[in-house]
C-alpha positions as CSV (number, residue, x, y, z in Angstrom):
1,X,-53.0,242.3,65.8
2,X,-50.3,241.7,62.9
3,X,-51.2,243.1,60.0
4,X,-52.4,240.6,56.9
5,X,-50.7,241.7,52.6
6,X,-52.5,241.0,50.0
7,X,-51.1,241.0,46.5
8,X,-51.4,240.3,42.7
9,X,-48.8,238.4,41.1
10,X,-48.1,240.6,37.8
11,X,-49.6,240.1,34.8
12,X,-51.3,237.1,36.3
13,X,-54.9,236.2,38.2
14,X,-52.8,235.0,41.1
15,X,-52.7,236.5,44.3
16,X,-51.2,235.7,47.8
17,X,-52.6,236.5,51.1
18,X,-49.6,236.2,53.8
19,X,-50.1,237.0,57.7
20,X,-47.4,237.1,60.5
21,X,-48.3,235.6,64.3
22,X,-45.8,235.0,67.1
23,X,-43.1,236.9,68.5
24,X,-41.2,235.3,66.3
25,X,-43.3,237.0,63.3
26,X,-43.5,234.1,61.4
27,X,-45.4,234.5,58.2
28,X,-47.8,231.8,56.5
29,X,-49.4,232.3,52.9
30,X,-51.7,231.1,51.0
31,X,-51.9,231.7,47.0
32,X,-54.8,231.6,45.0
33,X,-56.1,232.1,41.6
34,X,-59.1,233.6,39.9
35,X,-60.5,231.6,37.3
36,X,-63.7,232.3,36.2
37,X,-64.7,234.3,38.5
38,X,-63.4,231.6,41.0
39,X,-60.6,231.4,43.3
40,X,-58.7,228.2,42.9
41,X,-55.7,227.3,45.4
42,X,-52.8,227.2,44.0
43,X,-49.3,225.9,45.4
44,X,-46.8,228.0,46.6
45,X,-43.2,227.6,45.6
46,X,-41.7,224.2,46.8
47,X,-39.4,224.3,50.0
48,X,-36.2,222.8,50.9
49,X,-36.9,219.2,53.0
50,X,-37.2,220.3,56.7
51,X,-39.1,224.0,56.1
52,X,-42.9,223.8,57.1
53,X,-44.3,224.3,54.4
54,X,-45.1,227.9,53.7
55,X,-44.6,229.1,56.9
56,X,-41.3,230.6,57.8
57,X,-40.5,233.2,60.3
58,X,-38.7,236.8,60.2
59,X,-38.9,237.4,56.3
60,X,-40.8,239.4,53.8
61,X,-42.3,238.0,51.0
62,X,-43.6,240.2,47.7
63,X,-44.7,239.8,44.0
64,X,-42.5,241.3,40.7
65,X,-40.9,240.5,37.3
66,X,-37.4,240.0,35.9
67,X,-37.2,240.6,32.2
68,X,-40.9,240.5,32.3
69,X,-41.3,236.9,33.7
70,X,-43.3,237.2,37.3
71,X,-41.7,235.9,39.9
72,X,-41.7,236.1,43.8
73,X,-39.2,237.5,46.0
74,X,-38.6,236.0,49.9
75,X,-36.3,238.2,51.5
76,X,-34.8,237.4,54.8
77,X,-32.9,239.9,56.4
78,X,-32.1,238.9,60.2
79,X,-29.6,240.7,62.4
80,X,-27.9,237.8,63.8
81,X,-24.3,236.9,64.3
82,X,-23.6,235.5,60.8
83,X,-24.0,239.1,58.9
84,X,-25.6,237.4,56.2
85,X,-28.8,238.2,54.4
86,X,-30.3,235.5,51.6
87,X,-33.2,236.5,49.0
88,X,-34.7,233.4,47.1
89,X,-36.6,234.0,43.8
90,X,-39.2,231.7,42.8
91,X,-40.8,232.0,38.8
92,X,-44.4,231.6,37.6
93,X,-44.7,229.0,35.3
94,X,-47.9,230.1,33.9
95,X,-50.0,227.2,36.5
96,X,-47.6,226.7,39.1
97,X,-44.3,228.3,40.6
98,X,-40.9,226.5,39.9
99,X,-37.9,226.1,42.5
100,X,-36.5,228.7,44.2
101,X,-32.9,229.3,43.7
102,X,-31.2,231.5,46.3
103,X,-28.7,233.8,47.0
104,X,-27.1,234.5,50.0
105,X,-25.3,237.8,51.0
106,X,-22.2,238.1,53.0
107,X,-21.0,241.6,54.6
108,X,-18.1,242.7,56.4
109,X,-18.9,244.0,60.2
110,X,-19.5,247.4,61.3
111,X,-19.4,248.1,65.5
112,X,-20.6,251.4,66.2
113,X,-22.5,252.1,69.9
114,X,-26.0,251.8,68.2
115,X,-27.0,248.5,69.1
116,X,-30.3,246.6,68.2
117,X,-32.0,246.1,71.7
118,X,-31.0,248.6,74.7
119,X,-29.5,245.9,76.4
120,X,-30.6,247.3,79.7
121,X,-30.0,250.8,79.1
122,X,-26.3,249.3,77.8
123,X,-26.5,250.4,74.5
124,X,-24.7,253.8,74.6
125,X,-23.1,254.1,77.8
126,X,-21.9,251.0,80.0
127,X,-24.0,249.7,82.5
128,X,-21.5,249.5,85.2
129,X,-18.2,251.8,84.6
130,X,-17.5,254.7,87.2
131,X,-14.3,256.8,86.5
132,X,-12.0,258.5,84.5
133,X,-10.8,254.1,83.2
134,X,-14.0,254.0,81.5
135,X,-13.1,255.8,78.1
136,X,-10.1,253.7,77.6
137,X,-12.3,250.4,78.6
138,X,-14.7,251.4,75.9
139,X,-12.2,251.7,73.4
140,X,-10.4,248.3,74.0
141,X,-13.8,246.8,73.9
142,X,-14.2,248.1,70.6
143,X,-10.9,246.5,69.5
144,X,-11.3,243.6,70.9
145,X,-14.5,242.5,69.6
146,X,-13.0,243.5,66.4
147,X,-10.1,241.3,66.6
148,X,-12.1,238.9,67.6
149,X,-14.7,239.1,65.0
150,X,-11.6,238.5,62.9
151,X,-9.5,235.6,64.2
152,X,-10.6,234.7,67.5
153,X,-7.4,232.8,68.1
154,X,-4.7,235.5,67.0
155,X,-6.9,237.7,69.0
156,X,-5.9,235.6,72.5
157,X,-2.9,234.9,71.6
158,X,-1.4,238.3,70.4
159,X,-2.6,239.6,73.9
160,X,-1.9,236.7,75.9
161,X,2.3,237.5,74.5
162,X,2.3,240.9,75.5
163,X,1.9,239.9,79.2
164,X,4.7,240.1,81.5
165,X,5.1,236.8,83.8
166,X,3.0,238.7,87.1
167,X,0.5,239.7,84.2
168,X,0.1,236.3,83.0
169,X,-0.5,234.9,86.4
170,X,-2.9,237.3,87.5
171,X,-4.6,237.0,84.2
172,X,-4.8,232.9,84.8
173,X,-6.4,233.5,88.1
174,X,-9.2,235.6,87.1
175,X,-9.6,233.8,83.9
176,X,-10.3,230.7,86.5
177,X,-12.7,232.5,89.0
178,X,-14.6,234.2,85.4
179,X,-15.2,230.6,84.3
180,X,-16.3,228.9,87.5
181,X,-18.8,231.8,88.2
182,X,-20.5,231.5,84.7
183,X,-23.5,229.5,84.0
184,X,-21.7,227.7,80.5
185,X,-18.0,227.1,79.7
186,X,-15.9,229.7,77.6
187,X,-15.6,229.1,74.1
188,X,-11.8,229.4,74.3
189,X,-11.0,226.6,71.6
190,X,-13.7,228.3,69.1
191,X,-12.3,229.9,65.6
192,X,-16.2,230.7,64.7
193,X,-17.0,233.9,66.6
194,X,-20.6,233.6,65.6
195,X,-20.5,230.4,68.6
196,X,-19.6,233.0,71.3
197,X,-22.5,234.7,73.7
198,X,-22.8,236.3,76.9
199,X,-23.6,232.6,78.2
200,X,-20.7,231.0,76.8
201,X,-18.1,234.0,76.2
202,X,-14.6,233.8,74.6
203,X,-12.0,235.2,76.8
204,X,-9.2,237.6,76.3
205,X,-6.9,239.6,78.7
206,X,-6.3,243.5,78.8
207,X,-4.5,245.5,80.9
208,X,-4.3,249.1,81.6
209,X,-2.6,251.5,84.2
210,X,-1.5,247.7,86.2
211,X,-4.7,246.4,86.3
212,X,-4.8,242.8,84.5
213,X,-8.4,242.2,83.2
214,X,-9.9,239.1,81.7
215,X,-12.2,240.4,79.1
216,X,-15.3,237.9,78.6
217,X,-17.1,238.9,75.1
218,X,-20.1,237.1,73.5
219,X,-23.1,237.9,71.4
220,X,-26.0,239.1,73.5
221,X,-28.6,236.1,73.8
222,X,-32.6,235.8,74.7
223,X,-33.5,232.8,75.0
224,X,-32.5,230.7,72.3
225,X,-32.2,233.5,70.4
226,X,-28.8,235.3,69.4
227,X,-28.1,238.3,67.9
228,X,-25.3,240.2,66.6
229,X,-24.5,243.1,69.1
230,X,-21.7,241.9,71.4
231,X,-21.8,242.1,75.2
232,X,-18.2,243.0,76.5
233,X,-17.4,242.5,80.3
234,X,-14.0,243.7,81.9
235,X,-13.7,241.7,85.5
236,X,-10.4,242.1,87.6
237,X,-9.7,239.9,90.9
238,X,-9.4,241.9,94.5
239,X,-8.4,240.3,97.2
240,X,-9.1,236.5,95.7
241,X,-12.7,237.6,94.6
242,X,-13.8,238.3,90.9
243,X,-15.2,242.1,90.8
244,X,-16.4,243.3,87.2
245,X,-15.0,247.0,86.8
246,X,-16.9,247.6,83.3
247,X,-19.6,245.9,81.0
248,X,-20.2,247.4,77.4
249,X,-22.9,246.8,75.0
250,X,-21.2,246.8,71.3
251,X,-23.6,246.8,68.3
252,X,-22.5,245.1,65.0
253,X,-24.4,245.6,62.1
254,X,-24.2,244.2,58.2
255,X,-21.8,247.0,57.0
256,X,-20.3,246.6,53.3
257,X,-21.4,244.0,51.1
258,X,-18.3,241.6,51.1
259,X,-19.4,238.9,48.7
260,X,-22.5,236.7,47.5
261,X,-23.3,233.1,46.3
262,X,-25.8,231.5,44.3
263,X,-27.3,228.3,44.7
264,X,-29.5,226.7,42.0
265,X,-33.2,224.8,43.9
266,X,-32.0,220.9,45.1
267,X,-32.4,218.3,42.2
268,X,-35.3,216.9,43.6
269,X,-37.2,220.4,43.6
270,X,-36.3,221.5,40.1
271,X,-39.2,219.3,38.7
272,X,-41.7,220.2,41.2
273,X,-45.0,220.5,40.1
């Protein structure tokens, strides 16, 4: 069962019932007022062509003021690759509830070994990494993602130049057998890292103690969902076959705020009534 809010709009007769369903935890309202002892269905805020209605998923919704006026706040915080959070504020109008304008939060990235989901038991120590290697695996993975996360393209190409000429041609081969054994392509021509998953990875090498690794790093997927904690794979090829030596789970979470942007409701809302 999914529990069901219920609250006043201040200094108003207005009130909202919302309830979530689905996995998904998509929320539908309905907003009413009293009048008269009666309740009388009122409109929610208009939406953006495309959104159903008032039913949206993964957000919380709540009543307030600012300076006095009551409005309503939809917040919608989802940990996803972008690391941006938006809140959209929508005023009463004294009979209906005007445009929403938004804004959007940006943050900068913050990878620590708390990650969101346990990844199969990957969250704080690797899922397949035997030996006294591992620490120093870890650690590149760490600094790869965040070079990655940064400029996906330096990234591979600063450690692409500091292989020697064996290096590189180990590191083409394994790159070749990593490719043809995944289910998608790589995203090896991608500058947006918020494109790459653990289905369609970008690809970097590393090497340590002689051992040329290609490095396949994405965003941990279900389904057709993605999120933001980075899966980090370290394979090596033995003998012409592709083993993986280490596989990491990396969480990244909304760290400091980094910058935010206002947008004012479409034209064709700002008249809604």
């Amino acid at each position: 069962m999914y529990p069901v809010a219920f609250s006043r709009l201040p200094t108003t007769a207005v009130y909202a019932v919302h309830s979530e369903s689905g996995t998904m935890h998509c929320v539908v309202s309905i907003y009413f007022e009293v009048k008269n002892g009666k309740a009388q269905i009122v409109q929610g805020p208009p939406r953006d062509e495309g959104e159903d209605g008032d039913s949206d998923c993964m957000i919380d919704r709540s009543f307030g003021t600012i300076d006095q006026t009551p409005v309503m706040f939809e917040e919608l915080y989802i940990y996803s690759p972008r690391l941006t959070s938006t809140l959209e504020i929508a005023t009463w109008e004294g009979d209906h509830f005007a445009a929403a304008c938004r804004i959007t939060f940006e943050f900068e990235p913050e990878f620590t070994s708390r990650t969101l989901n346990s990844w199969n038991d990957c969250g704080v120590e690797p899922c397949d990494c035997i030996g006294e290697h591992c620490d120093r695996l870890r650690a590149a993975a760490y600094r790869i993602v965040g070079a990655i996360q940064e400029n996906p393209q330096a990234a591979r190409s600063n450690l692409i130049a500091l292989l020697s000429d064996r290096e590189a041609s180990r590191y083409s081969e394994a790159e070749t057998a990593a490719s043809s054994r995944d289910r998608g392509v790589s995203k090896q021509d991608s500058s947006d890292p918020t494109a790459m998953t653990d289905e369609f990875p970008f690809r970097v090498p590393y090497v340590h103690d002689g051992r040329v690794y290609v490095v396949s790093a994405g965003h941990f997927t279900i389904g057709w969902r993605e999120f933001a904690d980075w899966s980090v794979t370290f394979d090596e090829v033995e003998r012409g076959q592709l083993i993986e030596r280490a596989k990491f789970a990396i969480g990244m979470w909304k760290g400091k705020l980094k910058g935010a942007s206002i947008e004012p409701p479409p034209d064709e809302l700002a008249n809604y009534r």
